[in-house]
C-alpha positions as CSV (number, residue, x, y, z in Angstrom):
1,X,2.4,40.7,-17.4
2,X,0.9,39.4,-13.9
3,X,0.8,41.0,-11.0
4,X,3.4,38.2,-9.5
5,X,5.6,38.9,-12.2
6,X,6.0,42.1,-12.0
7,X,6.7,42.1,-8.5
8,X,9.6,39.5,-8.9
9,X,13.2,41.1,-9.2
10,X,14.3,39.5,-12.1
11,X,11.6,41.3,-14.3
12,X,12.7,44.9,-12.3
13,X,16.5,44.0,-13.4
14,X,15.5,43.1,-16.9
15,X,13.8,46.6,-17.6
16,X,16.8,48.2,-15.6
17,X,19.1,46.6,-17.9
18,X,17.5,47.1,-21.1
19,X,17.5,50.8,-20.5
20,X,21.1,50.9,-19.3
21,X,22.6,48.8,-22.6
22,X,20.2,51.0,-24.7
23,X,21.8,54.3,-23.7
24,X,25.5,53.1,-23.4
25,X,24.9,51.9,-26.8
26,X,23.7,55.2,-28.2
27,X,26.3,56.7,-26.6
28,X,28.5,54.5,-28.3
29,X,27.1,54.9,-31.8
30,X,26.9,58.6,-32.1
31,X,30.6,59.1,-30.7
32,X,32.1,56.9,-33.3
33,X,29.9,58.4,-36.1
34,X,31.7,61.3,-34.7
35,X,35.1,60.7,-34.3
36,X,37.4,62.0,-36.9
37,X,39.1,58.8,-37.5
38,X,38.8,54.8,-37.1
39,X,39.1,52.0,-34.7
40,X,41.0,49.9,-37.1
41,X,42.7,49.7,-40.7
42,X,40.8,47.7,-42.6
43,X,37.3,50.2,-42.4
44,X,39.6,52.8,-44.5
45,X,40.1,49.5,-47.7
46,X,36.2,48.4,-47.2
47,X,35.3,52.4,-47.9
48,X,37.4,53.1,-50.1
49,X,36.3,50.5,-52.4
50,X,32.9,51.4,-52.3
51,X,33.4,55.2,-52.6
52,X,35.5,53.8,-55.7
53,X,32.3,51.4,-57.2
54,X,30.5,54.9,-57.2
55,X,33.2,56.5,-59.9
56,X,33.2,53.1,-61.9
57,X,35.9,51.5,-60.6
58,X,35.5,47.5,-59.8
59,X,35.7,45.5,-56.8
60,X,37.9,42.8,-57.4
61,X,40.7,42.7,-59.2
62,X,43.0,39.5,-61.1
63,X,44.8,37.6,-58.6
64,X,47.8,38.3,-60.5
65,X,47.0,42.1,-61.5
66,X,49.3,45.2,-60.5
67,X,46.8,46.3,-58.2
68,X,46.8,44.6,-55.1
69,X,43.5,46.2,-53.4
70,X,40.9,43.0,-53.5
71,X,39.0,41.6,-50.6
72,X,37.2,38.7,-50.4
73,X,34.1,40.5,-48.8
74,X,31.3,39.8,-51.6
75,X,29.6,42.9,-53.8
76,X,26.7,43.5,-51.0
77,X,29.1,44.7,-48.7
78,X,29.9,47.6,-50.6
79,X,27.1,48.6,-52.1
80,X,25.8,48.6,-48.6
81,X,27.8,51.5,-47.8
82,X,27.6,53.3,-50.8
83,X,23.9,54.6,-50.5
84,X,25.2,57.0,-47.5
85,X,27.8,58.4,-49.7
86,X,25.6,58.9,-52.6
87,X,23.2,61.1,-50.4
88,X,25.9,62.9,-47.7
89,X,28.9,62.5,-49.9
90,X,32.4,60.7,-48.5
91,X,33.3,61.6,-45.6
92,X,34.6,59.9,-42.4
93,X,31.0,60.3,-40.6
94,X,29.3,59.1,-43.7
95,X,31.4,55.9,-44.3
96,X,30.3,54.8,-41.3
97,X,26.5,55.4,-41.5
98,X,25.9,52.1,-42.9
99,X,27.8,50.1,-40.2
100,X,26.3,52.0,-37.6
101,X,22.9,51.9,-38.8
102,X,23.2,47.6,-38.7
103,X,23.4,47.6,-35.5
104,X,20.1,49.9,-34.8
105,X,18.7,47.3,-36.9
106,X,19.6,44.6,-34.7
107,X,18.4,46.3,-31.6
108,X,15.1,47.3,-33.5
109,X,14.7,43.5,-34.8
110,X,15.0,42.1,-31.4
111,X,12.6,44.8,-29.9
112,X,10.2,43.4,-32.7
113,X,10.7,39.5,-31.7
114,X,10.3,40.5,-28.1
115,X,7.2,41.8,-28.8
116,X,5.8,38.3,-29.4
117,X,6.3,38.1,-25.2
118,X,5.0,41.1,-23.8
119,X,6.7,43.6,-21.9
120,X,8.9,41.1,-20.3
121,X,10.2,40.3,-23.6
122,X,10.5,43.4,-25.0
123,X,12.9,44.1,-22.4
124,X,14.7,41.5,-22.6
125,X,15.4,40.7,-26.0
126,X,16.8,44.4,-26.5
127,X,19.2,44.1,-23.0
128,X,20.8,40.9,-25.1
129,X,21.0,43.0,-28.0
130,X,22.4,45.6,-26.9
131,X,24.9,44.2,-24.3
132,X,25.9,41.7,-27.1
133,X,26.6,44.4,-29.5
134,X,28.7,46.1,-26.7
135,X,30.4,42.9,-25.9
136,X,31.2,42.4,-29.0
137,X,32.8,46.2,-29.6
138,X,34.1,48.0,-31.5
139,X,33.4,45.0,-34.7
140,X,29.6,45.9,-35.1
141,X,29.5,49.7,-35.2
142,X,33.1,49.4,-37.7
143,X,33.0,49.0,-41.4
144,X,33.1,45.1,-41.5
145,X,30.2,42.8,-42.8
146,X,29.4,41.7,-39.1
147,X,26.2,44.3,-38.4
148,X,24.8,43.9,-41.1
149,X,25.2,40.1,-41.5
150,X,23.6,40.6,-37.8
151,X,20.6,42.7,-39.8
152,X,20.1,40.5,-42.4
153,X,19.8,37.2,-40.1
154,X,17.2,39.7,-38.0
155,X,15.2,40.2,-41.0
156,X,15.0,36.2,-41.3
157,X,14.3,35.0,-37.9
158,X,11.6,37.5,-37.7
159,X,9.8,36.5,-41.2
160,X,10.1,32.7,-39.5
161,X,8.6,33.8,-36.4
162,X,5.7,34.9,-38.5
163,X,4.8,32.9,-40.6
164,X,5.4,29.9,-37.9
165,X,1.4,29.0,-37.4
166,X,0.6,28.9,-40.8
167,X,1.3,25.9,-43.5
168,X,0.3,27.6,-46.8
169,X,3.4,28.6,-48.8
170,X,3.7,32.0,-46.9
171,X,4.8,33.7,-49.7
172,X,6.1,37.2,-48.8
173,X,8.2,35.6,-45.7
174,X,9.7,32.6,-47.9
175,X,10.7,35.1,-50.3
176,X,12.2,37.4,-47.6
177,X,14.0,34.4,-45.9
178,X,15.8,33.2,-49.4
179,X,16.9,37.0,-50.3
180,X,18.4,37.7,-46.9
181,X,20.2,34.6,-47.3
182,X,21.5,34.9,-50.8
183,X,22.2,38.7,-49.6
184,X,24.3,36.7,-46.8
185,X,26.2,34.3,-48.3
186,X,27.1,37.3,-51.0
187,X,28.4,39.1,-48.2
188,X,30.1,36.2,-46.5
189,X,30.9,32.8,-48.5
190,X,30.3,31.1,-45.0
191,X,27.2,32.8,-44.3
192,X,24.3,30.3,-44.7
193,X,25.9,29.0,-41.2
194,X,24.0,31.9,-39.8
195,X,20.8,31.7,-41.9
196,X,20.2,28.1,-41.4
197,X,18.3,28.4,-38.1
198,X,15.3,30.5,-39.6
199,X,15.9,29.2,-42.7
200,X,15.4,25.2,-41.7
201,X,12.2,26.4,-39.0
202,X,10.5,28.1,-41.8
203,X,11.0,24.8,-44.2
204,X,9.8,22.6,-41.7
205,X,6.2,23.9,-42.0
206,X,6.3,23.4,-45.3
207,X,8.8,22.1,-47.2
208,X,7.3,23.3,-50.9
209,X,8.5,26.6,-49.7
210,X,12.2,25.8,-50.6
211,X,12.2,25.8,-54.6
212,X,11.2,30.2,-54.2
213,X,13.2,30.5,-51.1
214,X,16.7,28.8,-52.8
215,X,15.2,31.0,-56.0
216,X,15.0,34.2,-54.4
217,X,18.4,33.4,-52.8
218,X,20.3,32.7,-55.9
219,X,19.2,35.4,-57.4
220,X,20.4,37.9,-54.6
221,X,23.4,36.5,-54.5
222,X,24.0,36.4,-58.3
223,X,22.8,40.2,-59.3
224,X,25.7,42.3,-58.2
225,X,28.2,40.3,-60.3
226,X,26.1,41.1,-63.4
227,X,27.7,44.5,-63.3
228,X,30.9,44.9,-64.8
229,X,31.8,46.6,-61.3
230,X,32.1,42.9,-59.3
231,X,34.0,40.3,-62.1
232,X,33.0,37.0,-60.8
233,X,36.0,35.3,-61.8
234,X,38.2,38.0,-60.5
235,X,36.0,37.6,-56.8
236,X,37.0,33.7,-57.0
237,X,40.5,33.8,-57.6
238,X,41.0,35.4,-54.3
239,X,39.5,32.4,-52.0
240,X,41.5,30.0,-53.1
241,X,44.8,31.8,-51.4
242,X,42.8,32.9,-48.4
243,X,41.4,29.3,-47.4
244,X,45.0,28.4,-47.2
245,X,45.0,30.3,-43.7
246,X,45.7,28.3,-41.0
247,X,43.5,27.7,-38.0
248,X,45.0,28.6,-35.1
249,X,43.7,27.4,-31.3
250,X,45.5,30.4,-30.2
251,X,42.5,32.3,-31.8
252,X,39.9,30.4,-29.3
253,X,41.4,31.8,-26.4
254,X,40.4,34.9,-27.7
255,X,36.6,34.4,-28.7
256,X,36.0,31.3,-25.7
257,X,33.9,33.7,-23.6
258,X,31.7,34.7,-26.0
259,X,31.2,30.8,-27.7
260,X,30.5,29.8,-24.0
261,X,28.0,32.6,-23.8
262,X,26.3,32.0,-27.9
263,X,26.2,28.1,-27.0
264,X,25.4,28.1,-23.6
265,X,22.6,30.1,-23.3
266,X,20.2,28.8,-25.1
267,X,20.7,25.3,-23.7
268,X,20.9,26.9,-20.0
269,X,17.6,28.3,-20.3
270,X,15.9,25.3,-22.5
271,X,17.5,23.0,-19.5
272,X,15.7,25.0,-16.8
273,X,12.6,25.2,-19.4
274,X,12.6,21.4,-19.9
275,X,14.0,20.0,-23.0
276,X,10.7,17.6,-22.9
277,X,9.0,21.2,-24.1
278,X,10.8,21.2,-27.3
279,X,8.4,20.0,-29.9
280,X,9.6,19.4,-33.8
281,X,10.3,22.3,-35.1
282,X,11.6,24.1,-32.6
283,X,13.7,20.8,-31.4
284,X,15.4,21.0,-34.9
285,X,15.6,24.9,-34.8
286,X,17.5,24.6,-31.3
287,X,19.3,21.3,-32.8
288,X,20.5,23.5,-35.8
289,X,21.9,26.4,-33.7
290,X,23.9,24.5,-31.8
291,X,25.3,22.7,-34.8
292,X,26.0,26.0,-36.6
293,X,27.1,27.4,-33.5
294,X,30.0,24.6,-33.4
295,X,30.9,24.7,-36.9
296,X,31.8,28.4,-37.1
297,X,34.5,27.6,-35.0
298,X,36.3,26.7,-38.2
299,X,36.0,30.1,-40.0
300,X,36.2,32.2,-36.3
301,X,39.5,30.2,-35.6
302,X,41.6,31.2,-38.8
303,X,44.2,33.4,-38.6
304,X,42.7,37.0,-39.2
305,X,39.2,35.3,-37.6
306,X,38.0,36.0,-34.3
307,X,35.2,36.3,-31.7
308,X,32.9,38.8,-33.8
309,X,32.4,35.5,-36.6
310,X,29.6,35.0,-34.0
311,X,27.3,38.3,-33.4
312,X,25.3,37.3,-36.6
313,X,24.2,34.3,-34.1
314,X,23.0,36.6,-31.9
315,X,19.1,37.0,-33.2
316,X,18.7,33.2,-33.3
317,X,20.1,33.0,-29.5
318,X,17.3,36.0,-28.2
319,X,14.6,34.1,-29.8
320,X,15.1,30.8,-28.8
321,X,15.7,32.5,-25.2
322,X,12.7,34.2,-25.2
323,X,10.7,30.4,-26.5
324,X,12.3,29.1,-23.3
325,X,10.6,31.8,-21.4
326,X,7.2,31.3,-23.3
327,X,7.5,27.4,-22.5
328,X,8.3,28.5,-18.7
329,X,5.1,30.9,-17.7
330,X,4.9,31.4,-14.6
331,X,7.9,29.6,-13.1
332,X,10.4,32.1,-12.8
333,X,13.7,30.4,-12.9
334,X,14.4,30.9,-16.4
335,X,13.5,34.6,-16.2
336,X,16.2,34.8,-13.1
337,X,18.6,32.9,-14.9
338,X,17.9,35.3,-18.4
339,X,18.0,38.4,-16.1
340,X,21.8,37.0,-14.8
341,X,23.3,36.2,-17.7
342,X,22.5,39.7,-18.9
343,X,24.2,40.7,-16.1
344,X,26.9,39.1,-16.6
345,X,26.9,40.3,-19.9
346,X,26.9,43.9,-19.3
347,X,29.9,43.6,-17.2
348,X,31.9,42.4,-19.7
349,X,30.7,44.8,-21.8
350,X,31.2,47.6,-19.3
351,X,35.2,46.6,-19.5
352,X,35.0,46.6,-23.4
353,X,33.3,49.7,-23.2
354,X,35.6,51.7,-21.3
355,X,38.6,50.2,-23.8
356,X,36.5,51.6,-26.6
357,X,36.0,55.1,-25.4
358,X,40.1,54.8,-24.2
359,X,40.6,54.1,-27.8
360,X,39.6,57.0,-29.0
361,X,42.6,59.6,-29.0
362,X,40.5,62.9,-30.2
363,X,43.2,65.3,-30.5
364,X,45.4,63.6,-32.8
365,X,42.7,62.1,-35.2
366,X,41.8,65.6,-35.5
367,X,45.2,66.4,-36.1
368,X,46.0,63.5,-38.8
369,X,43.1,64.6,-40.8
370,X,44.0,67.8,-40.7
371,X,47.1,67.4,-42.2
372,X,46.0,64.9,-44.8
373,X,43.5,67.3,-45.7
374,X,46.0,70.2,-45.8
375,X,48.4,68.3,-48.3
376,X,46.0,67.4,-50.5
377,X,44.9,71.2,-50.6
378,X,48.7,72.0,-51.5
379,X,48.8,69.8,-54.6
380,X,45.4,69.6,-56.4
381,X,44.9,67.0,-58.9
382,X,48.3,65.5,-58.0
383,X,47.9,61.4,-57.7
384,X,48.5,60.9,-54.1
385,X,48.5,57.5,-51.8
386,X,49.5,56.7,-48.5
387,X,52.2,53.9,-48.0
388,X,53.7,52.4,-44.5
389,X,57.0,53.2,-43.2
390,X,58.3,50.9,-40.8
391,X,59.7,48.4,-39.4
392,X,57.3,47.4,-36.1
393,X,53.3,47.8,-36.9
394,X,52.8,48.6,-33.2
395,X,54.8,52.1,-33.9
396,X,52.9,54.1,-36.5
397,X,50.8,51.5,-38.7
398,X,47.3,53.5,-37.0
399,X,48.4,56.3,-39.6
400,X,47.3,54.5,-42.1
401,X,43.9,54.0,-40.5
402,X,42.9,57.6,-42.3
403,X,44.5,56.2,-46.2
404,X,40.8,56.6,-47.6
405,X,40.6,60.7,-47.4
406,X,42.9,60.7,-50.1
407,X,40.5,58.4,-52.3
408,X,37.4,60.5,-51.3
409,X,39.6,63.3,-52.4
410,X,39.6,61.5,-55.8
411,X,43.4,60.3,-55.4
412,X,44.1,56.6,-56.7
413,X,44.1,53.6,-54.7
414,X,46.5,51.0,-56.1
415,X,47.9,49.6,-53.3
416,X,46.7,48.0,-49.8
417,X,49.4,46.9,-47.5
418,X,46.8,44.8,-45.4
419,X,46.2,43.1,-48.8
420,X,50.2,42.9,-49.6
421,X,50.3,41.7,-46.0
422,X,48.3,38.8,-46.5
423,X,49.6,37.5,-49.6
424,X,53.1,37.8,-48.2
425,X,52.4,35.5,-45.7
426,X,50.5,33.2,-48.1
427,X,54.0,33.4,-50.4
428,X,52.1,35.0,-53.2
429,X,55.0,37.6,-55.0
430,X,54.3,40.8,-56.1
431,X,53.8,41.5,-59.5
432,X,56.6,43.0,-62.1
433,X,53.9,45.5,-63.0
434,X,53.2,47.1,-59.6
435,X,57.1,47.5,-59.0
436,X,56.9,49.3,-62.8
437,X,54.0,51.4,-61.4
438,X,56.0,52.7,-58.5
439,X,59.5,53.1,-60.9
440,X,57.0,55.4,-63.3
441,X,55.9,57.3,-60.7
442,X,52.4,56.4,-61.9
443,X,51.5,57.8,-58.4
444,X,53.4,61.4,-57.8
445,X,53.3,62.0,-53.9
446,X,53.6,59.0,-51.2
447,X,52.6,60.0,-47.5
448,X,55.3,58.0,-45.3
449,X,54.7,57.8,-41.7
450,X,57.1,61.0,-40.1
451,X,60.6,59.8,-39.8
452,X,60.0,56.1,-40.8
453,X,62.0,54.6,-43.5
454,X,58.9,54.1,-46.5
455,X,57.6,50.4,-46.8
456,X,60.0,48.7,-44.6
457,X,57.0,47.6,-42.2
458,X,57.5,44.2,-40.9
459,X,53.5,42.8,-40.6
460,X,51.6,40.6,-38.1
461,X,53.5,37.4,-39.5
462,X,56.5,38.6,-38.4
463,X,57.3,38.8,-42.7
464,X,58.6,42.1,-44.3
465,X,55.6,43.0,-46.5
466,X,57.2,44.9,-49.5
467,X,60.0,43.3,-51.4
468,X,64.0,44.3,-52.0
469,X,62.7,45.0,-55.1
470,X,59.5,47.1,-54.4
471,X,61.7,49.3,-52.0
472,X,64.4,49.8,-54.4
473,X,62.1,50.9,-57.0
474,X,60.5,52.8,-54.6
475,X,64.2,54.4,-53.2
476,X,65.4,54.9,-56.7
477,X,62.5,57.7,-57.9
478,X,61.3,59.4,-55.0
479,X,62.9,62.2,-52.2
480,X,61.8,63.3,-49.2
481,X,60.2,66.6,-49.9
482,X,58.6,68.4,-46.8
483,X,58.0,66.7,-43.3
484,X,54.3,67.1,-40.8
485,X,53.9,66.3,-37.7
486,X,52.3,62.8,-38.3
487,X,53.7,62.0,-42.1
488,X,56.5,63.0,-44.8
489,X,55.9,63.6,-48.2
490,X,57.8,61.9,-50.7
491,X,57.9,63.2,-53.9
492,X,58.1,61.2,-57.2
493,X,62.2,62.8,-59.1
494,X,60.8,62.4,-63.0
């Protein structure tokens, strides 16, 4: 860096910034991997199906089968997070290594593509990182597919940044690029939106490199469901339902901050660049962005969709920032116009931060698990679950953010209300064989929210979730046996 850049504020800022987003994001990080509990329901289903791949148990289940506990996140989702609980055991701190250690990966990755800038853009690309991952909070440091669809993107944008000068078949990075990719899409069916970008600027050099890349993709993407743990079929039955969900412009207003920032910034800084810069490639690599960038509008926009559908953009977006500042040298507008909007950025972060760290009620997550832990210590090798009680999710539905101790505890998992939830609203009934289930008492002990009648939860549709006939099965073979302070047990009468 040049004596007249260093001098110039914006490049002061920058390295202020990047060390301020660093440490609020470590901060972050190690008091979720901390906290005895979760920031939302669905990290306790994605764990507890992959503690449950681990004792044999498969993924996905028939769309019509009694147990009603299948996502449609693909296989490498789970087995993501299953190598933290094959070396520290399940735990609450250990389901959430994996999630947490995506987003490192991100911040690391863009480190790495900064490098390709000097100090400048060191800085740089890790204050977007990092402030975009707080932005963004808490989806990338929960147990959801988004950091490490974030990773996997990183991985690809920097094996295209490598291999850029060269027009042999770059073997190592073309195979990197297509197993990332088919790794993606695996993960997410919409996830070669993300990929294109690297993918499509490591083609142009040299288009012969697409037969291994597709190769190496199809094969990633196909290997998990040669295990009898992820049934293909079973995996496909499920999308058909769920891409019956509506699209809802409601859901823009929610994520139309962060699509202004994804879309805009690039083309803010190319603009001040000069768009005359762009050569080939990187005119279709900007060109493909923005078109990807548009399009994932559709899946961010569905009911259930939201804002974090675009953090996997967000290595694409620092390197075609930081190719805006190559093209710009010494003129220093598009470093001041960098160095705002990651000012900008931080400040909205700052607010999401301090609703994060609200969020976290330490006393009584200590206190839930305590009690879960202490019932389960009561009746050893009794089948136990954890149902909802009702009738307003706003109430007591959080309970049921700690359901997966009892799986780690090796208790069964039959039933998901989020998964109940969903196909009530998509008018799917619920099978004969999981009201027969609850009539045989197939599962001995139900934890109830304390003082809430069990399963009478009215869900985000506005729909009551569990059937007449569900609740009367439920009603006719079970009593309240002993109450907590946060749940009731309710004991199967057989």
């Amino acid at each position: 860096m040049t004596a007249h850049s260093s001098r110039d504020w914006a490049s002061r800022l920058v390295f202020g910034l990047a060390v301020f987003a660093v440490v609020n994001l470590v901060a972050v990080i190690v008091a979720y991997a901390l906290y005895p509990g979760y920031l939302e329901h669905g990290e306790a289903a994605s764990s507890a199906t992959a503690f449950r791949l681990l004792r044999g148990f498969p993924a996905y289940y028939p769309f019509d089968a009694a147990e009603r506990i299948s996502n449609v996140y693909g296989p490498w989702t789970y087995l993501w997070q299953t190598w933290a609980m094959v070396l520290f055991g399940a735990s609450l701190t250990t389901s959430k290594i994996a999630g947490l250690l995506g987003s490192i990966l991100v911040v690391v990755g863009a480190w790495a593509l900064g490098r390709r800038h000097g100090r400048l853009g060191e800085a740089l690309a890790v204050a977007l990182a990092a402030g975009f991952i707080l932005f963004h909070l808490g989806f990338p440091i929960t147990i959801r597919p988004d950091s490490l669809l974030s990773a996997l993107v990183t991985v690809a944008v920097l094996a295209a940044a490598r291999a850029e000068a060269r027009s042999d078949m770059a073997w190592a990075e073309t195979l990197v690029i297509g197993i990332a990719g088919g790794i993606a899409v695996n993960v997410k069916i919409h996830a070669g939106l993300y990929m294109a970008p690297a993918a499509l600027l490591h083609l142009s050099g040299n288009w012969r490199r697409l037969f291994p890349m597709a190769a190496s993709g199809a094969l990633a993407l196909a290997a998990p469901f040669l295990s009898p743990l992820f049934p293909l079929s079973d995996y496909l039955s499920w999308f058909g339902p769920m891409s019956g969900k509506e699209n809802s412009w409601n859901g823009f207003r929610v994520l139309w901050m962060k699509f202004a920032f994804y879309l805009g910034t690039p083309l803010l800084v190319w603009g001040l660049a000069g768009f005359s810069a762009l050569r080939g490639r990187q005119r279709l690599y900007l060109a493909t962005y923005v078109g990807c960038g548009l399009l994932v509008l559709f899946p961010a926009t569905k009911v259930g969709g939201s804002h974090h559908y675009y953090l996997p953009l967000l290595p694409v977006l620092i390197d075609l920032s930081l190719r805006a500042l190559a093209v710009a040298g010494e003129r220093l507008i598009v470093r001041r116009a960098l160095a705002i909007v990651a000012v900008l950025l931080l400040f909205m972060a700052a607010q999401t931060e301090r609703r994060f760290f609200k969020t976290l009620e330490w006393k009584d997550a200590r206190e839930v698990s305590a009690e879960i832990d202490s019932v389960i210590r009561a009746n050893p090798g009794v089948p136990i679950q954890m149902g909802v009680g009702g009738p307003r999710t706003e109430e007591k539905f959080y309970l049921y953010s700690w359901r997966n101790l009892l799986v780690f505890a090796g208790g069964p998992y039959t039933l998901d209300t989020a998964i109940v939830m969903e196909m009530t609203k998509l008018g799917v009934a619920m099978p004969a064989e999981t009201i027969r289930r609850m009539a045989a008492c197939e599962t001995r002990l139900w934890l109830i929210p304390h003082g809430e009648a069990p399963f009478s939860l009215i869900g985000y549709y506005n729909q009551t979730i569990y059937n007449d006939a569900f609740r009367q099965a439920f009603a006719d073979h079970h009593r309240l046996d002993s109450s907590g302070t946060y749940f009731d047990l309710w004991r199967c009468t057989e």
